[in-house]
C-alpha positions in Angstrom: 22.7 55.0 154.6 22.8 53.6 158.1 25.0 54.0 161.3 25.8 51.0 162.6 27.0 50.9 166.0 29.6 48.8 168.5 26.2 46.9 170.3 25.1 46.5 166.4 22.2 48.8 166.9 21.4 51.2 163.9 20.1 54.5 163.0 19.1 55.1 159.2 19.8 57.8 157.2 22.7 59.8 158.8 25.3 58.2 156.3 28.3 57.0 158.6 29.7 53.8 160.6 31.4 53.8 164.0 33.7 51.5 164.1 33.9 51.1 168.0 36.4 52.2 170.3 38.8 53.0 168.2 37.1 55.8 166.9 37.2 55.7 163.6 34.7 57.1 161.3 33.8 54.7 157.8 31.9 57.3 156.0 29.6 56.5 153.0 27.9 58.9 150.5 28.2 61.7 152.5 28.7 65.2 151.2 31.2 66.2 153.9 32.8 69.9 152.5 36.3 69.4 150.7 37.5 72.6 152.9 38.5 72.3 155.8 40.6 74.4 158.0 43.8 73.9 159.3 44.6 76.5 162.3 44.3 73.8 165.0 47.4 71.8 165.6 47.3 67.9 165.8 48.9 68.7 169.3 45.8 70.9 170.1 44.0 67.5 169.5 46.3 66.0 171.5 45.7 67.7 174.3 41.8 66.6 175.1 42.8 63.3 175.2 45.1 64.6 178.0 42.9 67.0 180.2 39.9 63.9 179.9 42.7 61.4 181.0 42.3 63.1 184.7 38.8 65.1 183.9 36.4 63.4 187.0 33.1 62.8 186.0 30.6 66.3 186.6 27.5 64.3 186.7 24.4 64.6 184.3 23.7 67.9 183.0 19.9 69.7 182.3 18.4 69.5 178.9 15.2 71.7 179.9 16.3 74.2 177.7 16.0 72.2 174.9 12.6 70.2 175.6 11.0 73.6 174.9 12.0 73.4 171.4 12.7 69.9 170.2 10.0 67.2 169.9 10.4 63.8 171.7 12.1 61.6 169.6 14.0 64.4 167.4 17.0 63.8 166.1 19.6 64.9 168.0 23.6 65.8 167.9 25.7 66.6 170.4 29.0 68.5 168.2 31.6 68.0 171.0 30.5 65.9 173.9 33.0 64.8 175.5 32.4 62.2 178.5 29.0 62.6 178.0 27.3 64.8 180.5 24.3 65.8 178.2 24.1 62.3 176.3 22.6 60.5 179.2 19.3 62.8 179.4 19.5 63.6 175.6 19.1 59.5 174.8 16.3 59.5 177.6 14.2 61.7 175.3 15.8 61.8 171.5 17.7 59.7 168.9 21.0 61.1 169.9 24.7 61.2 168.6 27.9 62.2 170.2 30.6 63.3 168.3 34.4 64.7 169.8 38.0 64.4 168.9 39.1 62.9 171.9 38.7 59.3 172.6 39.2 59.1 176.1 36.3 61.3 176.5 34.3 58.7 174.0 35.2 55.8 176.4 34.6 57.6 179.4 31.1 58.4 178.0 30.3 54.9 176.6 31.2 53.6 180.3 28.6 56.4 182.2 25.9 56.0 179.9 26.0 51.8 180.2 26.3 52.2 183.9 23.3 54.4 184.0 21.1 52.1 181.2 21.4 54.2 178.4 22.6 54.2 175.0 23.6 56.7 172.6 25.9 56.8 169.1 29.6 57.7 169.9 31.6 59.2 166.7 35.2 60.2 166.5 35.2 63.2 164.9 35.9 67.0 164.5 32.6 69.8 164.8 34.1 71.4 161.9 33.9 68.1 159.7 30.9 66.0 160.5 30.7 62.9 158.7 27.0 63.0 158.5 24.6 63.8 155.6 23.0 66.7 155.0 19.4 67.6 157.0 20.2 64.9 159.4 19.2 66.5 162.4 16.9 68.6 163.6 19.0 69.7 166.7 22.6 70.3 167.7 24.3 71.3 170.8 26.9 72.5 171.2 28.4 73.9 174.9 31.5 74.7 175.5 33.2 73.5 172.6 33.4 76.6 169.9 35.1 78.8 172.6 38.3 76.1 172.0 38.7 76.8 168.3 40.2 79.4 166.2 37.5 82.1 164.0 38.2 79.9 160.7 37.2 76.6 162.5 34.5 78.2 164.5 32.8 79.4 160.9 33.3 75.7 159.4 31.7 74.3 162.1 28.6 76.6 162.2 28.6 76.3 158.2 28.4 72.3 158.4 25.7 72.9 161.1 23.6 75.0 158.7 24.4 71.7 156.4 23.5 69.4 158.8 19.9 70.9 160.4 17.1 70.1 158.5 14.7 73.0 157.8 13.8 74.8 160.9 16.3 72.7 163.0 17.5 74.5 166.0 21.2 75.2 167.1 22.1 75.5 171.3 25.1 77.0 171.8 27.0 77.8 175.2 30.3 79.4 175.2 32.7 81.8 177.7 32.4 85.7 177.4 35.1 88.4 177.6 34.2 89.8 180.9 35.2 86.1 182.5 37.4 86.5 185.1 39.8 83.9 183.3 39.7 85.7 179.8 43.9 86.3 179.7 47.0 84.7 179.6 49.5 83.9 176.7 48.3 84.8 173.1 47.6 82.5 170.6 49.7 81.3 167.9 48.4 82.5 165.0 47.5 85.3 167.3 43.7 86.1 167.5 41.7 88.6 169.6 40.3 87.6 173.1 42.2 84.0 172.3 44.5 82.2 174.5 46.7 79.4 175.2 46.8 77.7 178.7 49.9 75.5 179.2 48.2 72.3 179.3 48.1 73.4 175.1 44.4 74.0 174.6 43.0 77.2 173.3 40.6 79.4 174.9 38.5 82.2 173.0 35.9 84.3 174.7 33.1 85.9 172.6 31.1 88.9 172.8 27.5 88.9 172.1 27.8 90.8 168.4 30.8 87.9 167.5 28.2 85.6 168.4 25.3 87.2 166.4 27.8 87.6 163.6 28.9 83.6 163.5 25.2 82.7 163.6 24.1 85.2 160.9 23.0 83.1 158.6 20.2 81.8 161.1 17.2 83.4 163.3 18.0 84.2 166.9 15.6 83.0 169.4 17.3 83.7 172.3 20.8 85.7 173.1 22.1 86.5 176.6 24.5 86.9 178.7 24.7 85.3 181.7 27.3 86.7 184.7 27.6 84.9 187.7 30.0 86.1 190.9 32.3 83.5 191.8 34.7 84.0 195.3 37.6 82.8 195.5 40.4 82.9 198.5 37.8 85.5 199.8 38.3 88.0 196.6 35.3 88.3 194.2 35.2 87.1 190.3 32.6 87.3 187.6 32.0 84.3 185.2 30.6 85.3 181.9 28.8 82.9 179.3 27.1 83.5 176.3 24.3 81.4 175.6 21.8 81.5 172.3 19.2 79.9 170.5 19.0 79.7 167.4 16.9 78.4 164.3 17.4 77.6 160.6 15.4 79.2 158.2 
């Protein structure tokens, strides 16, 4: 089946059609899982479309990491990228998609990438149900984006990655770790472990290396590490913790 985009270009095989700005996601002979969770409220949703109302633009992000695995031209899906900081380099190099919840972010993305020349798909849609067909793509990314769901959406979205990669298709993942200086706050309703609420309503989990190795189980770890940087802040001293990993399907 075919993606066929808002400029009327199309990409074969991936088994969905955007339907422009509005977001909305035709989807054709896919086999998107009948499960799905429901822990997330629609005012969780909400939310992104508020924080990327005011969210300025960050500028284009590295894809180095990536080159090293993925071939030019790969196939390529970004599982939450909001206004687009890796889509501009990732379309440079790959057949990329973009996929989010939040449309603001979507239209802030379309506008950078046009400004800068570039093109990538845009899909409204959630990382834990991708309306794509199965071994589409032989990389995903995916920063910052697990760390804002609860454990049962965080396994259905690695599980419909597993679906999505084709055979020895890689995952890069990027999320906060527990020793961050802003791991805290109010609980999370249901309450989970190391998971918070901020008052703007979006939730905020922080992982520990084994959590991570345990979500990914299913695939071969190429790389695992933490990463600590000190931050300073009205002259006191903070740590920032990420957890970052490779990782490969068998």
């Amino acid at each position: 089946m075919n993606i066929k985009t808002d400029n009327g270009r199309v990409i074969t095989d991936m088994g969905v059609t955007d339907t422009g700005n509005t977001g909305k996601v035709e989807i054709k002979d896919t086999d998107v899982p009948v499960k799905k969770p429901s822990c997330s409220s629609k005012e969780h949703f909400l939310a992104w479309d508020k924080e990327y109302a005011h969210l300025k633009w960050g500028g284009p992000a590295s894809i180095r990491s990536l080159q090293a695995y993925l071939a030019p031209e790969a196939r390529v899906l970004d599982a939450g990228s909001g206004n687009g900081r890796y889509l501009g380099e990732l379309s440079r190099h790959y057949t990329v998609v973009g996929v989010d919840i939040s449309l603001t972010a979507l239209g802030s993305s379309r506008s950078q990438l046009a400004r800068s020349g570039r093109f990538a798909e845009h899909l409204g849609a959630s990382v834990h149900a991708l309306p794509f067909k199965a071994g589409s793509f032989d990389g995903i990314i995916c920063y910052g984006v697990l760390q804002h769901l609860f454990k049962d959406e965080r396994e259905a979205a690695v599980r419909e990655f597993m679906r999505l990669l084709c055979c020895g298709g890689f995952i890069f993942f990027e999320a906060f770790g527990w020793e961050d200086m802003r791991c805290g706050g109010e609980p999370s309703s249901p309450f989970e472990e190391n998971t918070f609420v901020r008052q703007n309503g979006i939730i905020y989990h922080y992982f520990t290396e084994e959590e991570v190795k345990k979500l990914f189980c299913g695939f071969e770890v190429l790389e695992l590490e933490n990463v600590t940087k000190e931050k300073t802040f009205r002259g006191e001293s903070y740590q920032r913790h990420m957890v970052r990993g490779v990782f490969r399907k068998l």
